[in-house]
N, C-alpha and C positions, 0 to 999 in steps of 0.2 A: 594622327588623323590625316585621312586622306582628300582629296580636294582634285575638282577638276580644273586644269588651268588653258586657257587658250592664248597660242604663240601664234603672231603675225611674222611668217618669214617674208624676207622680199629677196627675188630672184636679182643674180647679180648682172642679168642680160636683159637690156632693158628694150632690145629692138622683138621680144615677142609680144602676143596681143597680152598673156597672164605674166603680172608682173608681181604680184604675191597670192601669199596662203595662206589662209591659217588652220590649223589644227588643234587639236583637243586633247592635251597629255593627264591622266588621274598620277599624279605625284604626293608626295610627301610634303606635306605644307610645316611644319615645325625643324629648328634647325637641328635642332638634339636626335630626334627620331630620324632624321635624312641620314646624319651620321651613321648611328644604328647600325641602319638597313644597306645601305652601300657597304659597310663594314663587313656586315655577313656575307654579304652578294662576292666581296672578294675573297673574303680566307676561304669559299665556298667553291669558286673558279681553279685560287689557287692550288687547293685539297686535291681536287678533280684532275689537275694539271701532274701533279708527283708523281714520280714514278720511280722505286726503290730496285735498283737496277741488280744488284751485287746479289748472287745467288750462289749457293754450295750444294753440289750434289751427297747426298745419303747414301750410304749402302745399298740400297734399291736403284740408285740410278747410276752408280759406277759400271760402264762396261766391264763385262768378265765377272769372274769370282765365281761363275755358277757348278761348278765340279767343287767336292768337298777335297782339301788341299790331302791330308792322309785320313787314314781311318780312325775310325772314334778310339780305339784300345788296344793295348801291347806294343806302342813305340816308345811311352816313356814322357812321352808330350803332352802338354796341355790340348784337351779338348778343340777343337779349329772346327765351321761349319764351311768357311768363307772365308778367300783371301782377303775378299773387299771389308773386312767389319771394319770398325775405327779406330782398333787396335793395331792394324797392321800396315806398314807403310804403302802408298798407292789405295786405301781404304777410303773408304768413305768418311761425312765430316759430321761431329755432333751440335746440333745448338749454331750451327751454322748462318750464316745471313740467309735469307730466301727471296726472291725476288716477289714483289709487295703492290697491289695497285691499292691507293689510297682514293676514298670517295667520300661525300659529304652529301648531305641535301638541303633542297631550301624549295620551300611553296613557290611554284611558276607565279601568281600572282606577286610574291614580295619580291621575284625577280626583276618583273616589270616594269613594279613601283620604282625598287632602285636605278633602271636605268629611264625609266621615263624623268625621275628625278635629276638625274643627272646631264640629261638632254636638255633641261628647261634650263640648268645652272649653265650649261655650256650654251644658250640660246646666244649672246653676245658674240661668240667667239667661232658661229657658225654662219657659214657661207651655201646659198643655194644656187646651185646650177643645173640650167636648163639636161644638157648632156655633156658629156667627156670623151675628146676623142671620136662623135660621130662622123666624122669625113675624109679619117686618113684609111687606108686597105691596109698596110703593114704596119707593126711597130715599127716607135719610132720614139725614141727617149727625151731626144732635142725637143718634137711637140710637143711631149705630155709635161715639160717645163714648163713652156712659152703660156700652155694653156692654163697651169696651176696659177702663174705668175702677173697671165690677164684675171682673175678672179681677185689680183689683190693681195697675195700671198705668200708671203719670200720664204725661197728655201735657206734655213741656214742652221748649223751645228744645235743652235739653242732652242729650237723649234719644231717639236712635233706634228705631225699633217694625219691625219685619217678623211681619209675618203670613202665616202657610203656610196655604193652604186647596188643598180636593185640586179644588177647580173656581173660578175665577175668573168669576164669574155678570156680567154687567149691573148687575144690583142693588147688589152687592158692590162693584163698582166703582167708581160711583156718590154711594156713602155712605162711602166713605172717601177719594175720593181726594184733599178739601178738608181735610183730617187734616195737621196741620203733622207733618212727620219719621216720615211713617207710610207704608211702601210694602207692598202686599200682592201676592203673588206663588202659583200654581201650585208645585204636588210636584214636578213635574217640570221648572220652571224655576231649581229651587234652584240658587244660583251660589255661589261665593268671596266676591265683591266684595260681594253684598249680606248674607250673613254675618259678614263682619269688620268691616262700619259696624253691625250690629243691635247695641246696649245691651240691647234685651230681643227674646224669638221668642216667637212666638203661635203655635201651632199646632193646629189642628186634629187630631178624634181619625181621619177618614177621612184624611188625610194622614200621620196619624203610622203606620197601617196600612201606606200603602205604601211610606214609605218603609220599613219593617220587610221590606215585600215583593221590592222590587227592590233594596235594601242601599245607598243613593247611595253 
């Protein structure tokens, strides 16, 4: 059963005039059904994510082999159309591995469920900020520390960081992406997988707008 739930964030910069938000997540209110549904939302990502690399070419894709090797009769020989068949060495391969994209599907709404569900659960362990990085011109690694670490935040081995920001710049990128256990990701790239590894979320106040706006 589904349920609308409202989360009061408060911004962790307390010198602007808006100092919280709330927003409106329709999540999964029972604990059995959250499992569920995250469950699928991941072997779902996962599926989607595979990719069965190992491929063997066939007698049709062997370069060569296209002249028949001798004639059909009067040599004494076995029949031959094709140097490439799989009979012959340099031939082509039968029952061979092929390369494979693996895919899954799951309803956009039970997608949203599971991560709007998983946003309310990670609500304690989320951090809002105004902006990231609006006043430097270059990267710059040493800031994008200093800034995570004013929020509150320790970088360290045992601790995963995701950072939502509603545009993924150059800059942005740049300056964090030398950040040990630190991945920074688009609004609209928000996933499962990198939800369930985040320890802490970062997110911006233009990100936390939409998702408020389009409901993930």
């Amino acid at each position: 059963m589904s349920i609308t739930k409202e989360l009061k964030y408060t911004f962790s910069s307390n010198d602007q005039e808006e100092n919280s938000k709330i927003i409106q997540l329709k999540i999964i209110n029972e604990h059995q059904e959250q499992m569920y549904l995250i469950h699928r939302a991941l072997k779902q990502q996962l599926k989607n994510n595979r990719i069965r690399n190992a491929h063997s070419k066939t007698r049709s894709e062997v370069r060569g082999g296209g002249k028949k090797p001798w004639k059909q009769k009067g040599t004494g020989r076995a029949r031959a159309g094709s140097s490439r068949s799989p009979l012959w060495k340099g031939g082509g391969i039968i029952f061979g591995p092929r390369k494979k994209l693996y895919t899954s599907k799951i309803n956009k709404k039970e997608k949203r469920l599971a991560i709007n569900t998983l946003l309310a659960n990670k609500f304690t362990s989320t951090i809002i900020t105004h902006q990231i990085l609006d006043d430097i011109i270059t990267p710059n690694t040493k800031t994008a520390i200093s800034e995570i670490k004013k929020l509150g935040v320790t970088i360290q081995k045992q601790q995963r960081i995701l950072v939502i920001v509603y545009k993924k710049t150059q800059l942005l990128y740049l300056s964090f992406r030398n950040i040990y256990n630190l991945e920074i990701i688009e609004v609209h790239s928000i996933n499962i997988i990198s939800l369930l590894k985040a320890d802490k979320i970062i997110i911006t106040s233009c990100a936390l707008e939409q998702i408020n706006k389009r409901n993930f």
